[in-house]
ROSE-327306 format. One line per field, with one value per residue (C-alpha): x, y, z; residue in three letters. Coordinates in steps of 0.05 Angstrom, whole numbers, plus 5000, padded with zeros to 4 digits. Layout:
N
u	(X / ...)
v	(Y / ...)
w	(Z / ...)
res	(ALA / ...)
! end
This chain:
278
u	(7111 / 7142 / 7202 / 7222 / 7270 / 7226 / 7214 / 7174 / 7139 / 7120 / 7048 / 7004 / 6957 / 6889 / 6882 / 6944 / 6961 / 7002 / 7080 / 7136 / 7202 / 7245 / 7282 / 7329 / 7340 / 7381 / 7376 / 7384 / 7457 / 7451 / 7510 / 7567 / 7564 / 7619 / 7681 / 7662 / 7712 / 7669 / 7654 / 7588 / 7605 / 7680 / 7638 / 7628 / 7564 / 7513 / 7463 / 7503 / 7495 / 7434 / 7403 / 7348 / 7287 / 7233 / 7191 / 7151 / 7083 / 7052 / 6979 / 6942 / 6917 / 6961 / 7044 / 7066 / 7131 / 7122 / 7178 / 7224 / 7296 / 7357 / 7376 / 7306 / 7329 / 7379 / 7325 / 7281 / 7338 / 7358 / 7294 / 7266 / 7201 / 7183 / 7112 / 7079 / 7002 / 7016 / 7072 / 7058 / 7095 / 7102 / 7130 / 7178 / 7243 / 7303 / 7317 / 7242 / 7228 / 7288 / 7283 / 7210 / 7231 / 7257 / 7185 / 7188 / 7206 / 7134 / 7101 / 7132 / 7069 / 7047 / 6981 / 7017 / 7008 / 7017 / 6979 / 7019 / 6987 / 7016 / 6991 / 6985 / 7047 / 7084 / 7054 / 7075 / 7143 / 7142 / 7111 / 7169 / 7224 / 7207 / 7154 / 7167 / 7127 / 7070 / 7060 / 7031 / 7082 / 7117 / 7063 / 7109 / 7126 / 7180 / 7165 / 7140 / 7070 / 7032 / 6958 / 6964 / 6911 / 6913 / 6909 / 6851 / 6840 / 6835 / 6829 / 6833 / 6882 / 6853 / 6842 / 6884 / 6852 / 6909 / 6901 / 6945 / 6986 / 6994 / 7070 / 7115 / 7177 / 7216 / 7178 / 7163 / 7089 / 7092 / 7045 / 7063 / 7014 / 6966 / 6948 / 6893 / 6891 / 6834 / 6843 / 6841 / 6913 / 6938 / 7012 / 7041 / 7100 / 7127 / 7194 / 7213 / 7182 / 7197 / 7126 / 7071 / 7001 / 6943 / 6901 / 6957 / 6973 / 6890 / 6900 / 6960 / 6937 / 6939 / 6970 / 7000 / 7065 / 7085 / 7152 / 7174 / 7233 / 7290 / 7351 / 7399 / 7413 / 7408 / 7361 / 7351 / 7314 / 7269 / 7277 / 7254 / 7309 / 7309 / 7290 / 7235 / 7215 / 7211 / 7169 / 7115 / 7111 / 7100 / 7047 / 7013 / 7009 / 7030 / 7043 / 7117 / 7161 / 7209 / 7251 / 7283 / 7316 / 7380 / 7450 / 7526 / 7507 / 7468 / 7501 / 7458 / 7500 / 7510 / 7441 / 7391 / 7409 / 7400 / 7324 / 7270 / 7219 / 7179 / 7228 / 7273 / 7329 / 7301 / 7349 / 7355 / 7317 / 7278 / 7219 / 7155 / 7092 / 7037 / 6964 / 6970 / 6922 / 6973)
v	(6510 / 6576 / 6564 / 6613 / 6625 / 6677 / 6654 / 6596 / 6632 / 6694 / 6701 / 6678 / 6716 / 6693 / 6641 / 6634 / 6550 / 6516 / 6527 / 6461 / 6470 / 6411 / 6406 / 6341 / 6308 / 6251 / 6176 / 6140 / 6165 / 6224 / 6262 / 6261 / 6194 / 6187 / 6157 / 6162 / 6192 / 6183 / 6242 / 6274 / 6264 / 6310 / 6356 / 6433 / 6434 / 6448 / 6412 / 6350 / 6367 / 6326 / 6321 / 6274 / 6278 / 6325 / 6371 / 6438 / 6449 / 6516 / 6543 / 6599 / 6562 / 6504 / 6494 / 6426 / 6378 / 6314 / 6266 / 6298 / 6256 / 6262 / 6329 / 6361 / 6416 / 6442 / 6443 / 6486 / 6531 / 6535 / 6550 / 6597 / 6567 / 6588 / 6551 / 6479 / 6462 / 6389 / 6332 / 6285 / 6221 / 6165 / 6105 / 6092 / 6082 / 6120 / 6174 / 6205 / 6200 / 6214 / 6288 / 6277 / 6312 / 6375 / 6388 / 6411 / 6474 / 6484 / 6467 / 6511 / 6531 / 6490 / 6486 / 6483 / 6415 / 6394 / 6350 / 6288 / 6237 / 6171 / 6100 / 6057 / 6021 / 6076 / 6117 / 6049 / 6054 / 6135 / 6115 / 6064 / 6107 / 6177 / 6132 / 6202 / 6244 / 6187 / 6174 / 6230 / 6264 / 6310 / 6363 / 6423 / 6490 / 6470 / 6394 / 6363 / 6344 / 6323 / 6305 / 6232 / 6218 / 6155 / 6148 / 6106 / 6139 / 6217 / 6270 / 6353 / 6396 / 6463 / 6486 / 6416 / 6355 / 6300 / 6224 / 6171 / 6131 / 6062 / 6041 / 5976 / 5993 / 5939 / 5915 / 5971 / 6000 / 6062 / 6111 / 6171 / 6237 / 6272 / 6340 / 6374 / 6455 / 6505 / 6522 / 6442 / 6432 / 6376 / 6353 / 6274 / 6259 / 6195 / 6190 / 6122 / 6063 / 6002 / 5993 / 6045 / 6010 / 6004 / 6050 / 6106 / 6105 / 6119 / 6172 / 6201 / 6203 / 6273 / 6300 / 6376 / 6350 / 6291 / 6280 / 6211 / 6174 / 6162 / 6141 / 6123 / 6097 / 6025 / 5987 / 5968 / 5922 / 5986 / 6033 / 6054 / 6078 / 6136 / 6102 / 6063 / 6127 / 6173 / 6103 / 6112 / 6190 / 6180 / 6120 / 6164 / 6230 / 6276 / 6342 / 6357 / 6309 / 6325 / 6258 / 6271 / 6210 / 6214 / 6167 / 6198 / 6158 / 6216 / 6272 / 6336 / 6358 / 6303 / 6273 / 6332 / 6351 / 6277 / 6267 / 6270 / 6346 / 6342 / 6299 / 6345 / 6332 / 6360 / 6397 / 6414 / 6497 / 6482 / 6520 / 6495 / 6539 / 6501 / 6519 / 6594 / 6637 / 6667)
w	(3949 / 3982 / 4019 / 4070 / 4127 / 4158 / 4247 / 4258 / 4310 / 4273 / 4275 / 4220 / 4183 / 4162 / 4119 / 4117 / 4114 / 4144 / 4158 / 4164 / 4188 / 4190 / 4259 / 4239 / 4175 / 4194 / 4214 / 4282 / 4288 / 4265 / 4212 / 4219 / 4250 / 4309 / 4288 / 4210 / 4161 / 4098 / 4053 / 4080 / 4154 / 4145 / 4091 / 4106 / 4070 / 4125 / 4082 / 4098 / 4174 / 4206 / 4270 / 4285 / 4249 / 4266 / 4242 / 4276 / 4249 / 4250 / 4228 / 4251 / 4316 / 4332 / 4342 / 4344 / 4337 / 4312 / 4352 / 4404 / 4392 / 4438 / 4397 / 4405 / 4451 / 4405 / 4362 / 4394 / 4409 / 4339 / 4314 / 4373 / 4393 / 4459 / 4464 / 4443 / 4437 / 4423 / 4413 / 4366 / 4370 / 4299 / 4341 / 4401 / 4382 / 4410 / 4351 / 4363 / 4445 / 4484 / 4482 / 4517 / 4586 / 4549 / 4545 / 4612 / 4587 / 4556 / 4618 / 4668 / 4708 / 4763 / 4721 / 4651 / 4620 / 4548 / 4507 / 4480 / 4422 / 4414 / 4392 / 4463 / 4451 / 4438 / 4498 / 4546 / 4528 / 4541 / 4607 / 4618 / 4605 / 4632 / 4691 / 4738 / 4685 / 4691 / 4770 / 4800 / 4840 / 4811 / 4790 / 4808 / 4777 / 4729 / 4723 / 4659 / 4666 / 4595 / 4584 / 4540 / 4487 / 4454 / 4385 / 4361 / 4288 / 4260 / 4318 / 4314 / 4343 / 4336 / 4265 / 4245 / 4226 / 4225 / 4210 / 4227 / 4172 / 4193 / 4166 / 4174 / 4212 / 4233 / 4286 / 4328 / 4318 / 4260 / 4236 / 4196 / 4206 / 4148 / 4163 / 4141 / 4149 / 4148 / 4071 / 4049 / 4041 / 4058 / 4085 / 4093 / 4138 / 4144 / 4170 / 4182 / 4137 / 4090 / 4070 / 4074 / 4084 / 4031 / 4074 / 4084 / 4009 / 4000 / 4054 / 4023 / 3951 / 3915 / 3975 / 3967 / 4002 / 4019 / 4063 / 4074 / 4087 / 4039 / 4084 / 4025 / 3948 / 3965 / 3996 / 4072 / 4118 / 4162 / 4119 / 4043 / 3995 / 3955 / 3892 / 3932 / 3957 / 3894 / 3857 / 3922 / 3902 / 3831 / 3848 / 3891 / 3847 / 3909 / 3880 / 3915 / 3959 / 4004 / 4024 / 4090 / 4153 / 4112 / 4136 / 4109 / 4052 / 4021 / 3992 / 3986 / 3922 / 3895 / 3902 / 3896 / 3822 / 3796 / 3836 / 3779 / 3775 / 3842 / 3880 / 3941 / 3993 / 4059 / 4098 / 4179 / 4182 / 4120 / 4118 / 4067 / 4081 / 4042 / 4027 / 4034 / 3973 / 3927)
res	(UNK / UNK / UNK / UNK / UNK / UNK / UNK / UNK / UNK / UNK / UNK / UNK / UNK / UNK / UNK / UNK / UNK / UNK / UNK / UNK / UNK / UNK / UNK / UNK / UNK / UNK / UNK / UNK / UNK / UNK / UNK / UNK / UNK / UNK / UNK / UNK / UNK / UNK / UNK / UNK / UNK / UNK / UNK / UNK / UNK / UNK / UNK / UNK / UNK / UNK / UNK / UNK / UNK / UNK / UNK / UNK / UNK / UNK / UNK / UNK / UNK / UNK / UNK / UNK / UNK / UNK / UNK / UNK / UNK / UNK / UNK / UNK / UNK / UNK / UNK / UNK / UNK / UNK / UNK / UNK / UNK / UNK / UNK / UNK / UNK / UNK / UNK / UNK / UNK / UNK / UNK / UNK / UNK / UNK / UNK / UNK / UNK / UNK / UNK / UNK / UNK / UNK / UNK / UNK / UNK / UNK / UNK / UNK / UNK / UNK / UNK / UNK / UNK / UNK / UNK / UNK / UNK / UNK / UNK / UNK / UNK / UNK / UNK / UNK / UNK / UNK / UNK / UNK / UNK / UNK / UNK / UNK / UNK / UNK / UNK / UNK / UNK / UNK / UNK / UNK / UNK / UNK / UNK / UNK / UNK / UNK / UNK / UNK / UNK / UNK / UNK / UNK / UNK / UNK / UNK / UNK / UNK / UNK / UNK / UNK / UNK / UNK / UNK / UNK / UNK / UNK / UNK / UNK / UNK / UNK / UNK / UNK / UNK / UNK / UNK / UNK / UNK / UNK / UNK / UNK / UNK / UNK / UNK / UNK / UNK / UNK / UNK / UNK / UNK / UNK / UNK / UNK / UNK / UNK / UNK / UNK / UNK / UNK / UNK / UNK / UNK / UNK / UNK / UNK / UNK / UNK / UNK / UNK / UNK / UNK / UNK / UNK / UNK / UNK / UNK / UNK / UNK / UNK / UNK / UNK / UNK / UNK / UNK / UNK / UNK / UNK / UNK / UNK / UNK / UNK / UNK / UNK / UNK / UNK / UNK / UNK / UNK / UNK / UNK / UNK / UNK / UNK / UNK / UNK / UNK / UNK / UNK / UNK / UNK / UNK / UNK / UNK / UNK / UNK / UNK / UNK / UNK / UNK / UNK / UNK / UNK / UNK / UNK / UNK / UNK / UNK / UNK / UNK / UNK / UNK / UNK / UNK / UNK / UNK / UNK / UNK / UNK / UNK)
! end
């Protein structure tokens, strides 16, 4: 897997795969967590420094983001990208949709819309919270203005073939994302889960890179734990894993040198292109 810090918007060449960069790394809260003293959230290390999770998916044809959280235009700022083809959304709490009208930037033209894809009860609650993106009347130069498609099962985005990943959650609808790119490699992301569905694991299986959630040491109620995360990897013969939705529990120097050959801490800028010929 060839790591780079090269832009996210340079150009691809042919053939060239597919290119991840993590936007956020962290839980709900975010690290450092307000009012927290602990270890990680007063550390220096910027690997220790996490905004919400996201990631920016680039091929040859299509740029994405998976989730838009509350930090999501720092994000794009950070990162430099200056144009969207699609938003891709896993499920409708907080920490992944309330950057949704920072979008507006990508649809400045009157005419400009952008497609968003969401499961219907995650695109109800988008339609609840941001209603003056939904109704009609505010198709302006400068306004948001999206074009919704429901997920139902696998759709395209250009020279992308994704398929949802049904996941338990709490008890907010879930689904993770597997992309499929022009050259047959193939990337998971799951960011939030406790359980990951029979027919995601099937989906998953043998999967070039595979990036799921791994919010601490010990287990939780929502979320899987590093150990339960690194046992799903193994099960599922993925051939790299990248865990990443980290709390101040998890310290990158501590914890990366003791997680078994395969097994990585994702960081916020991380770069993985996959599926490019060597």
């Amino acid at each position: 897997m060839d790591q780079t810090t090269a832009s996210c918007n340079a150009r691809f060449p042919m053939n060239a795969g597919m290119e991840i960069t993590f936007l956020g790394t962290g839980t709900s809260i975010g690290v450092p967590v307000i009012g927290c003293d602990c270890a990680v959230c007063t550390s220096n290390d910027p690997k220790n420094k996490r905004l919400r999770s996201s990631i920016y998916v680039e091929t040859e044809e299509v740029t994405l983001v998976v989730d838009t959280g509350p930090d999501f235009r720092m994000q794009c700022l950070r990162e430099g990208i200056r144009h969207l083809d699609a938003v891709l959304y896993t499920h409708a709490h907080t920490d992944h949709i309330m950057g949704f009208d920072d979008l507006r930037r990508f649809t400045v033209g009157q005419d400009a819309v952008i497609d968003i894809y969401a499961t219907e009860s995650c695109l109800e609650r988008l339609k609840v919270s941001f209603d003056y993106v939904f109704d009609g009347k505010n198709h302006y130069r400068g306004y948001l203005k999206t074009a919704p498609h429901l997920i139902h099962g696998p759709f395209r985005i250009g020279d992308l073939d994704i398929a949802p990943l049904p996941v338990e959650h709490g008890r907010v609808e879930t689904i993770g994302f597997l992309f499929t790119g022009k050259t047959g490699c193939r990337v998971a992301y799951v960011p939030d889960a406790k359980r990951v569905s029979e027919e995601a694991q099937e989906i998953i299986r043998g999967a070039d890179l595979f990036v799921i959630d791994g919010l601490q040491p010990k287990p939780h109620w929502t979320h899987l734990s590093i150990p339960e995360a690194v046992a799903l990897a193994d099960e599922l013969d993925v051939k790299e894993t990248w865990l990443t939705h980290f709390s101040c529990r998890v310290d990158y120097l501590e914890m990366e040198p003791i997680l078994p050959e395969g097994v990585h801490l994702a960081w916020d800028g991380l770069k993985l292109r996959v599926g490019a010929p060597s």
